[in-house]
C-alpha positions as CSV (number, residue, x, y, z in Angstrom):
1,X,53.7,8.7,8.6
2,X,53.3,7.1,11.9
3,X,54.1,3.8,12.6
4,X,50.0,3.0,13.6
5,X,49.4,4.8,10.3
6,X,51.5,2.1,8.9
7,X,50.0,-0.3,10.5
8,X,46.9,0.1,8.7
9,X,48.1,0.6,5.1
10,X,46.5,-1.8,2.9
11,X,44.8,-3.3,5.5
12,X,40.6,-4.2,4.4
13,X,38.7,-4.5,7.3
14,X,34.9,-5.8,7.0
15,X,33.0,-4.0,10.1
16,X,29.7,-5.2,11.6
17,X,27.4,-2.9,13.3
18,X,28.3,0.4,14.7
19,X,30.0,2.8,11.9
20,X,32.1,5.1,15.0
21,X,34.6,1.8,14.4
22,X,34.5,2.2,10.0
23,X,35.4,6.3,10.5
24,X,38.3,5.4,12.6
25,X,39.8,2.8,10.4
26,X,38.8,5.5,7.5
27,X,41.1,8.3,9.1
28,X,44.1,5.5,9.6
29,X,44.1,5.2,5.8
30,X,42.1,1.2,5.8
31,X,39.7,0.4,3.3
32,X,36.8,-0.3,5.2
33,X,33.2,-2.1,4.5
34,X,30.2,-1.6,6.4
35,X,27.8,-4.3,7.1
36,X,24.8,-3.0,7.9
37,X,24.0,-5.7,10.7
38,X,21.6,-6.5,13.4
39,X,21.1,-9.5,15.9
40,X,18.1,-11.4,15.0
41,X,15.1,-10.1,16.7
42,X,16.6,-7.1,18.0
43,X,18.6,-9.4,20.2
44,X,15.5,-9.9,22.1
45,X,15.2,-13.2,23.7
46,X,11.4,-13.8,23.2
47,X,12.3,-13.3,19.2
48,X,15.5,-15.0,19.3
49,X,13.5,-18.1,20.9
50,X,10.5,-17.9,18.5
51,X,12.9,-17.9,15.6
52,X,14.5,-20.3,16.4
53,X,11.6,-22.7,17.4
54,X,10.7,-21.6,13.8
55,X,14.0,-22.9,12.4
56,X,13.7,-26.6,13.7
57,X,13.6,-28.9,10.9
58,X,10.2,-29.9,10.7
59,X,8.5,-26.3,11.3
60,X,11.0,-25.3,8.5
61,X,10.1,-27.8,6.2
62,X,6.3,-27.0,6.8
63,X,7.0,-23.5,6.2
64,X,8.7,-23.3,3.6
65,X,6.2,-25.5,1.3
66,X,3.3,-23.2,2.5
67,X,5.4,-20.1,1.4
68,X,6.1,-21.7,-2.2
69,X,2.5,-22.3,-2.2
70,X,1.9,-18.7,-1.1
71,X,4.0,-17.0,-3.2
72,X,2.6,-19.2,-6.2
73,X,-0.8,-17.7,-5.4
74,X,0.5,-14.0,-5.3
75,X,2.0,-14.6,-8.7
76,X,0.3,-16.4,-10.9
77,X,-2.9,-14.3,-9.7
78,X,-4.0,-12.7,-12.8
79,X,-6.2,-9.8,-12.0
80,X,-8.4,-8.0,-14.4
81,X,-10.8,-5.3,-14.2
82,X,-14.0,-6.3,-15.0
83,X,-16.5,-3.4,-14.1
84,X,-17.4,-0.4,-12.3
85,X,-20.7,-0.6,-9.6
86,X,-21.7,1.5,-6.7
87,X,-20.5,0.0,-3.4
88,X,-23.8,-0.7,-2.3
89,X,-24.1,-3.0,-5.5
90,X,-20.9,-4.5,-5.1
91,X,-19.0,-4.7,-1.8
92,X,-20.1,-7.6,0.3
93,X,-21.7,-5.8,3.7
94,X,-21.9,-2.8,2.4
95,X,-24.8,-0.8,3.7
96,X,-26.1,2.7,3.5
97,X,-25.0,3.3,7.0
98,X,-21.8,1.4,6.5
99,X,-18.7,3.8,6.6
100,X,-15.2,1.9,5.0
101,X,-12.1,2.9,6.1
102,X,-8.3,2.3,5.7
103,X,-6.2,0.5,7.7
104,X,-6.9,-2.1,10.8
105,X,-9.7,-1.6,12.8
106,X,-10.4,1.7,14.3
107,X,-13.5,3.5,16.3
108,X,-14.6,7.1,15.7
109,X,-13.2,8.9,19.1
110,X,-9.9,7.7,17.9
111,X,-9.6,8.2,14.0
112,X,-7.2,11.0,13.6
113,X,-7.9,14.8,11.9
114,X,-7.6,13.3,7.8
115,X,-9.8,10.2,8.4
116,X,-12.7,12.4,10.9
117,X,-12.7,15.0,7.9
118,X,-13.0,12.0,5.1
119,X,-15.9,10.6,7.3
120,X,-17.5,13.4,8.0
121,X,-17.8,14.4,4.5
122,X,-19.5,11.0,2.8
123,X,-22.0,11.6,5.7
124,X,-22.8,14.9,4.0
125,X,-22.5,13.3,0.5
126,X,-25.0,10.3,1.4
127,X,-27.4,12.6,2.6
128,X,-27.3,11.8,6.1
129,X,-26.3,14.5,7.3
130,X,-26.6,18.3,6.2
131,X,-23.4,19.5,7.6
132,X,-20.2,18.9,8.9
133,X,-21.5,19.6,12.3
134,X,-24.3,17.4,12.0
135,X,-22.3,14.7,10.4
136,X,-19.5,14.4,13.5
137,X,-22.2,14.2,15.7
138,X,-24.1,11.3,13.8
139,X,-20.4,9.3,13.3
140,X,-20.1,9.6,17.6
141,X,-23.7,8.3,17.7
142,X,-23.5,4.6,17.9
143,X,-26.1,4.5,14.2
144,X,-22.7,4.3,12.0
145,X,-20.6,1.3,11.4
146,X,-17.4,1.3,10.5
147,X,-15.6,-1.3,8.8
148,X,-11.9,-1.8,7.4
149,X,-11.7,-1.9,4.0
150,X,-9.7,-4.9,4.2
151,X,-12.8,-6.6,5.8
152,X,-14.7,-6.3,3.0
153,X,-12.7,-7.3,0.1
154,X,-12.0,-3.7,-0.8
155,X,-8.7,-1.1,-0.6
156,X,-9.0,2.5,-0.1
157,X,-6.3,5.1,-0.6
158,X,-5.3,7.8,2.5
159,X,-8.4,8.1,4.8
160,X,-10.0,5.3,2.4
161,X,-13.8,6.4,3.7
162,X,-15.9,4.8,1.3
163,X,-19.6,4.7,1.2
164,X,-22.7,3.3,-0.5
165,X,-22.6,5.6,-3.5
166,X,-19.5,5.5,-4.9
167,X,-18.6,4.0,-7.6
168,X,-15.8,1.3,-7.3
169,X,-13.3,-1.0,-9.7
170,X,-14.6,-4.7,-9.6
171,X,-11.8,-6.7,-10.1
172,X,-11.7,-10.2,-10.7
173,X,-8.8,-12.8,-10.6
174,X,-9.0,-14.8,-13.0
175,X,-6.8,-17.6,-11.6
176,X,-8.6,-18.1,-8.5
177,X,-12.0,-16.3,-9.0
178,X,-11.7,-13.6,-6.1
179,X,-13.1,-10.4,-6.5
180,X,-11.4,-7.0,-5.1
181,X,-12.9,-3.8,-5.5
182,X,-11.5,-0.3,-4.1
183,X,-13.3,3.7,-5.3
184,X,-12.4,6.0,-8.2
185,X,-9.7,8.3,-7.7
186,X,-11.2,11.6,-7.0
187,X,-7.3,12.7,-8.4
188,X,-5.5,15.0,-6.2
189,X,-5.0,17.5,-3.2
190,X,-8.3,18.8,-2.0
191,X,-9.5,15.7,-1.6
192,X,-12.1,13.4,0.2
193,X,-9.4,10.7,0.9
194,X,-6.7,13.2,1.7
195,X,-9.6,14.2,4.8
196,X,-10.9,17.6,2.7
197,X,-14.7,17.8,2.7
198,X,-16.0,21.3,1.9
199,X,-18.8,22.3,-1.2
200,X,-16.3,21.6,-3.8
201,X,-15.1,17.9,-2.5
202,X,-19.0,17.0,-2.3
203,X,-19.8,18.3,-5.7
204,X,-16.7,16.7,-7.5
205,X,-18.3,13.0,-5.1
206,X,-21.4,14.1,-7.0
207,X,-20.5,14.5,-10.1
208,X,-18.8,11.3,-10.1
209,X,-21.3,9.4,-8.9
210,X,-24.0,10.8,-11.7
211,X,-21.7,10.6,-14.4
212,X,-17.6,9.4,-13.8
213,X,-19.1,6.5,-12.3
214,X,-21.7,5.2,-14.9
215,X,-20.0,6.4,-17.7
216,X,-17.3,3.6,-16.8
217,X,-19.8,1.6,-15.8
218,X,-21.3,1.2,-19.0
219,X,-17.8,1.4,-21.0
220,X,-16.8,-1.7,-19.3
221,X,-20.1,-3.3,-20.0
222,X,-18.9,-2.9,-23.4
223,X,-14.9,-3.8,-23.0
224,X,-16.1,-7.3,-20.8
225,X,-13.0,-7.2,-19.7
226,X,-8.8,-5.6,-19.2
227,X,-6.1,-7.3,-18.6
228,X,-4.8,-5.5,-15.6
229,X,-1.3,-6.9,-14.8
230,X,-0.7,-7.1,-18.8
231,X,-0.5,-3.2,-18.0
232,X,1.1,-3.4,-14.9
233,X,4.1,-4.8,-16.1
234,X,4.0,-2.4,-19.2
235,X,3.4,0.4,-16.7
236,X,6.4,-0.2,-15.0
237,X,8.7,-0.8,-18.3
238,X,7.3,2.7,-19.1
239,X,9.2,4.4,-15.9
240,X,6.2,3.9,-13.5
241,X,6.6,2.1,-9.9
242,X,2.6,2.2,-10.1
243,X,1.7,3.6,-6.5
244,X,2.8,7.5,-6.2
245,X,3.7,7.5,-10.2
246,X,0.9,6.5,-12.6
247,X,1.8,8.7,-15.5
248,X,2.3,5.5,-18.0
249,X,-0.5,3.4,-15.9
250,X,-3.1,6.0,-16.9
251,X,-2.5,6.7,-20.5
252,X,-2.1,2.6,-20.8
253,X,-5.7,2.5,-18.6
254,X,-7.2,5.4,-20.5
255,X,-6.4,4.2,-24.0
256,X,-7.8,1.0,-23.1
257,X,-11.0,2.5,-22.0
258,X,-11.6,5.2,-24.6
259,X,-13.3,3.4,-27.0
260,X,-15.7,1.9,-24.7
261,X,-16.5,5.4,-23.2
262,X,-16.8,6.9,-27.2
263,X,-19.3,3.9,-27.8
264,X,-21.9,4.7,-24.8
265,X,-24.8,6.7,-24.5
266,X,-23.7,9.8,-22.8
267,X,-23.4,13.3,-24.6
268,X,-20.4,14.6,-25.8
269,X,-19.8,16.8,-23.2
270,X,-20.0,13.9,-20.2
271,X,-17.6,12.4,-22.4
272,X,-15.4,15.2,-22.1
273,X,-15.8,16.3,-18.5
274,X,-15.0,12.2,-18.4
275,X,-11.7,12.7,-20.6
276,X,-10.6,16.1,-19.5
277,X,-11.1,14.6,-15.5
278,X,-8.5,11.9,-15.7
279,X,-6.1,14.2,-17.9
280,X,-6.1,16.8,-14.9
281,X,-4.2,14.0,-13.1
282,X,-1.9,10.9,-13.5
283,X,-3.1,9.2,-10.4
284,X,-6.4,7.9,-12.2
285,X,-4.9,4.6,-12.4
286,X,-3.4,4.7,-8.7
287,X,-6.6,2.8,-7.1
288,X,-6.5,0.5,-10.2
289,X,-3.4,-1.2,-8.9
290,X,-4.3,-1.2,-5.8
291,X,-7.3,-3.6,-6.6
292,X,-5.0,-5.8,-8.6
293,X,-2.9,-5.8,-5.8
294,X,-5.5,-6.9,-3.0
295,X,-7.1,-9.3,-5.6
296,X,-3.7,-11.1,-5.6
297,X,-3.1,-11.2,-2.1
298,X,-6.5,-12.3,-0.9
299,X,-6.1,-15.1,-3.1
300,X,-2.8,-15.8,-0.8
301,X,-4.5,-15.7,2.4
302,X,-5.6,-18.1,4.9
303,X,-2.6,-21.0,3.7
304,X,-1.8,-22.8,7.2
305,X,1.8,-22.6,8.4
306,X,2.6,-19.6,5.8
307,X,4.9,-16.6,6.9
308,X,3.8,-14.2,4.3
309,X,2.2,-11.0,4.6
310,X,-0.8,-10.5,2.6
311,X,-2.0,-7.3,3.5
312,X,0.1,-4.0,5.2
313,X,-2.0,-0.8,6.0
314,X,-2.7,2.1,8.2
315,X,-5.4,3.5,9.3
316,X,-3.5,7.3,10.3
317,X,-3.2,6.0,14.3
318,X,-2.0,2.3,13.9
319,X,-0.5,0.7,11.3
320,X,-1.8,-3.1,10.9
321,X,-0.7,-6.2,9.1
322,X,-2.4,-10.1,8.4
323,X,-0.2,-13.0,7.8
324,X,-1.3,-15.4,5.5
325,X,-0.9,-18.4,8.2
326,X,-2.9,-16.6,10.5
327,X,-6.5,-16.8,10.2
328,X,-9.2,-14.5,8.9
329,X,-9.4,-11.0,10.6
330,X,-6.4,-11.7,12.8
331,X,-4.8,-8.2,13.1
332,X,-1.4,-7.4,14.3
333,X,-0.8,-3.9,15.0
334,X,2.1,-0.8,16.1
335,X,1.7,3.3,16.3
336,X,1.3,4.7,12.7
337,X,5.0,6.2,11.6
338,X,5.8,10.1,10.4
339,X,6.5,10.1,6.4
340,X,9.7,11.8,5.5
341,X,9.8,13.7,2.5
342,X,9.3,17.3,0.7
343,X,6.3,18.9,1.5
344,X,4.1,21.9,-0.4
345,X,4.9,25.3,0.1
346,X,3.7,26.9,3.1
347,X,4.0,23.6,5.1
348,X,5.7,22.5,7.6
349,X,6.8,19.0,9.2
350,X,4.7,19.5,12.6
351,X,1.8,20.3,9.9
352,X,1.5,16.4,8.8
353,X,-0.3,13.5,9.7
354,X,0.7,9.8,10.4
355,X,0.8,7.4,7.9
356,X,-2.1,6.3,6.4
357,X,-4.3,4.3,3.6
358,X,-4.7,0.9,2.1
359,X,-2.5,1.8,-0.2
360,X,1.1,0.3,1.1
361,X,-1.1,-2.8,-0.5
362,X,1.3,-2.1,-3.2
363,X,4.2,-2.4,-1.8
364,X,3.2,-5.7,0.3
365,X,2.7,-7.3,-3.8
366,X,6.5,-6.1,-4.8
367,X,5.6,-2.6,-6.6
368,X,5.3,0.9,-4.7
369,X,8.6,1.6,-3.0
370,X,9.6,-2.0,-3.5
371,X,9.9,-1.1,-7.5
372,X,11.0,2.2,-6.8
373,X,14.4,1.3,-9.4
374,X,11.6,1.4,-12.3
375,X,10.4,5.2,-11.2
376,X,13.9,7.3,-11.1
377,X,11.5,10.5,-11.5
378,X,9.5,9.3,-8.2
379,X,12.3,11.0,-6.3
380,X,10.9,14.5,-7.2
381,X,8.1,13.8,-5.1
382,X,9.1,11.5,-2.5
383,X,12.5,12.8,-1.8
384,X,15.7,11.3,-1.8
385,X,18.1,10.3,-4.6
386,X,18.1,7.8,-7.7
387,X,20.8,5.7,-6.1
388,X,18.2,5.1,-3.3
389,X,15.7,4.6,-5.4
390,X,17.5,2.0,-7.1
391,X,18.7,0.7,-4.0
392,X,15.4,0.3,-1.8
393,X,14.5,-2.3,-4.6
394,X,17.6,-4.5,-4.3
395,X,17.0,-4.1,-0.2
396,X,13.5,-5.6,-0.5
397,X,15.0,-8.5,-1.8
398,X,16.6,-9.3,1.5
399,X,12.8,-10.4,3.3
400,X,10.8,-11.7,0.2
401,X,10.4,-14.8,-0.6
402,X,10.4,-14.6,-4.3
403,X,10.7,-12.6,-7.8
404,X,7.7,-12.0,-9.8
405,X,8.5,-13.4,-13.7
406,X,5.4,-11.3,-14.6
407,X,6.3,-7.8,-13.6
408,X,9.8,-7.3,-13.9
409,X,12.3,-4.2,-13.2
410,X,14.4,-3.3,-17.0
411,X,17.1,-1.3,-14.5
412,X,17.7,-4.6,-12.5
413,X,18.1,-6.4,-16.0
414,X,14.5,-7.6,-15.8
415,X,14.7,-8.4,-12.4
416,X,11.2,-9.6,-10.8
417,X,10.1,-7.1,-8.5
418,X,10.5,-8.8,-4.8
419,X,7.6,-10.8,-3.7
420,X,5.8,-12.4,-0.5
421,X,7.1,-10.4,2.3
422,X,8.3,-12.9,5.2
423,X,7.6,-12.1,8.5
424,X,10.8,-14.5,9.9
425,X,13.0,-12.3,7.5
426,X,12.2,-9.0,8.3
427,X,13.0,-10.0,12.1
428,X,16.4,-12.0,11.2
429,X,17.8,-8.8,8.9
430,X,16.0,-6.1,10.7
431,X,15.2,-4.6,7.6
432,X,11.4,-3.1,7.4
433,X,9.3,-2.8,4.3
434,X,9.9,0.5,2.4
435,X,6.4,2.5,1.6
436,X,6.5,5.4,-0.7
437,X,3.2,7.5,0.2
438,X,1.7,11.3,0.2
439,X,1.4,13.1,3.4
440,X,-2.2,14.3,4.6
441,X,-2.7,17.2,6.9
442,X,-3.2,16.0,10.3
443,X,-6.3,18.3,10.3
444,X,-9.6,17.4,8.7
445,X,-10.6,19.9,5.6
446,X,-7.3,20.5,4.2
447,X,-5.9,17.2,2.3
448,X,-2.5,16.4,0.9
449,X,0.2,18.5,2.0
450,X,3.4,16.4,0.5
451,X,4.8,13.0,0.2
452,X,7.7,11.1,1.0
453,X,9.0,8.0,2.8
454,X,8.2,5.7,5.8
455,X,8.0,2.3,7.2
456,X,6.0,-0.3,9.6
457,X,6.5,0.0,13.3
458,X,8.4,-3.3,13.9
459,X,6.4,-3.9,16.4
460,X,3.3,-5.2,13.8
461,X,6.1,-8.0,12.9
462,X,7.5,-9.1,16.1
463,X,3.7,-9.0,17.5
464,X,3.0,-11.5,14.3
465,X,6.2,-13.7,14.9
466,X,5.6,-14.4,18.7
467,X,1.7,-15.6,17.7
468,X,2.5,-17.4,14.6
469,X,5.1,-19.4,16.6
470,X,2.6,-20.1,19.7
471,X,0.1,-21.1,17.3
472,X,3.1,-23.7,15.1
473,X,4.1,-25.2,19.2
474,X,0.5,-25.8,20.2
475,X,-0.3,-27.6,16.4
476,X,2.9,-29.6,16.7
């Protein structure tokens, strides 16, 4: 052995940053730790100075009670499901020329291929418009409006288009008294969301609209209401994370539901179409969450001086995040990211999409990828391995504010699933939030080709830190 071989014998070495300096030590025999870390703001200086104009004792201490506050909201929210109504019924704003969407703000010339075909299609299925032809040309006329979801108390999965028919959850929070709503999941692959719209997407929005829709409707005139994060937190002790795996979340939903739907009016056989429709898929509970999720958040937002996230999406082009200090509509946005993960047969990676949906709501309440240690079995679908599974939920922990007593992770010894995602922490550790999601074709027509993982530009972040701190020096 070499005398520099010596050297290192039994030496540990602690490395920061780049890893070329851990192999080295590796091959000279040292037992070497990697710390996986970053300069604060990207070692920009604009960050670096808004951080720390942040970090002065009295912004801190303003902060930091509006955060407790925050995070107080987001869990002891207590969603629960009390109806079903078509959006025209429900949704504040909703009219019948009023096309929702996912994700921040966008106009028609620049919604990409899954979000054009999703549009497109509820034209046809409102009746205003007799084709897919006809119906592009109506959505570039100037006689649509389009609205986020987000805008409108509502969540939408994927391309999220929802319109005045549809039948959608009504949510309520019982701790606060907001009201989220978000559409029935139409289940999977060729699907409206996932931007498919031939005969057979229109007759399946059809058929639940005549009959999926009211046969709900009138079972939860019956039940009053369920207790929604009762079963989330049982969903997730089931082997559930509650956004890409619902297996547990839909039998808990379905049982809860089935002898409302036995005690209506409707024939036998819309029962059964109703029972053998949600059986053809686990995701029937998917959109459920997702209102729970939104109904907890909202109740979170608008809290002056407050670094918390309260809403992350994408509309396929941009992905956009609100800050609960921030007010209103106040929209911080980067490009949409690729999602990394196996895809169907036949497909390839130059085949997919951007990122896209409301549905990251999930993972901005603690659940999604951020539970993904509750879900070993997501990693069949999204990729990956258990030990990242397991590991993306300890991570999370790093730029949350808190743990949720109320929905809990048995792998992490009952762990609360991390909660109130803080702007100032995902700029000091450089760590993003981790969204587990399904991969639409980036053409209209076809729908879900795959699923996988991805993250926020930061961009949406540091464009969110830089105004948050303007807006703290000009109050101070």
């Amino acid at each position: 052995m070499s005398k520099i071989n010596e050297l290192f014998q039994g030496v540990n070495v602690i490395n920061v940053g780049i890893e070329l300096f851990k192999d080295d030590l590796v091959r000279q025999g040292a037992s070497v730790t990697q710390l996986d870390w970053r300069p604060p703001g990207g070692g920009k200086p604009e960050l670096i100075a808004a951080l720390g104009s942040l970090s002065q004792p009295a912004a801190a201490e303003r902060i930091a009670a509006a955060n407790q506050q925050a995070v107080e909201r987001i869990i002891t929210a207590h969603p629960v499901l009390v109806g079903f109504g078509r959006a025209i019924d429900v949704v504040p704003g909703m009219t019948k020329k009023t096309i929702l969407h996912a994700g921040p703000p966008i106009a028609w010339g620049r919604m990409n291929g899954a979000m054009r075909g999703a549009v497109t299609g509820a034209l046809v299925f409102e009746g205003l418009a007799r084709n897919i032809d006809e119906a592009a040309e109506l959505a570039g006329s100037g006689e649509i409006e389009f609205s986020p979801c987000h805008e409108h108390d509502c969540v939408g999965s994927m391309a999220g288009v929802t319109s005045a028919s549809m039948f959608m959850h009504v949510v309520r929070n019982k701790t606060h008294g907001n009201v989220a709503f978000t559409n029935l999941s139409e289940q999977m692959a060729k699907i409206l969301r996932m931007g498919a719209n031939d005969e057979s997407v229109i007759a399946r929005l059809n058929w639940m609209r005549d009959v999926f829709g009211p046969v709900l409707r009138d079972a939860m005139e019956l039940a009053g209401e369920i207790d929604l994060r009762l079963l989330l937190s049982q969903a997730l002790h089931m082997g559930d994370e509650c956004h890409n795996r619902n297996n547990a979340g839909t039998a808990l939903l379905i049982q809860k539901l089935t002898p409302f739907i036995l005690e209506t009016g409707f024939s036998t056989r819309e029962k059964r179409e109703v029972f053998d429709f949600v059986a053809s898929s686990d995701y029937f509970s998917g959109p459920t969450w997702m209102a729970l999720c939104k109904c907890a958040l909202d109740a979170a937002h608008g809290i002056e001086h407050s670094t918390i996230v309260t809403t992350m999406c994408r509309n396929g082009v941009e992905f956009g995040i609100r800050v609960s200090g921030m007010p209103g509509n106040t929209w911080f946005t980067g490009p949409a990211q690729r999602v990394i993960g196996p895809l169907f047969a036949g497909y390839k990676p130059e085949d997919s999409g951007l990122d896209i949906g409301d549905s990251a709501i999930t993972e901005t309440y603690g659940i999604g990828g951020f539970a993904m240690a509750t879900a070993p079995a997501i990693v069949a679908l999204v990729g990956g391995t258990i030990e990242e599974a397991i590991g993306f939920s300890t991570r999370m922990v790093e730029i949350t504010s808190a743990e949720n007593p109320n929905v809990t992770i048995p792998l992490l010894n009952f762990r609360g699933v991390p909660t109130g995602i803080d702007i100032r922490k995902v700029l000091q550790t450089g760590i993003l939030p981790v969204i587990n999601t399904a991969i639409a074709h980036k053409e209209p027509g076809i729908g879900m080709i795959g699923a996988g993982i991805t993250y926020p530009p930061m961009e949406c972040f540091e464009k969110a830190l830089l105004a948050f701190a303007d807006k703290e020096a000009r109050a101070s």
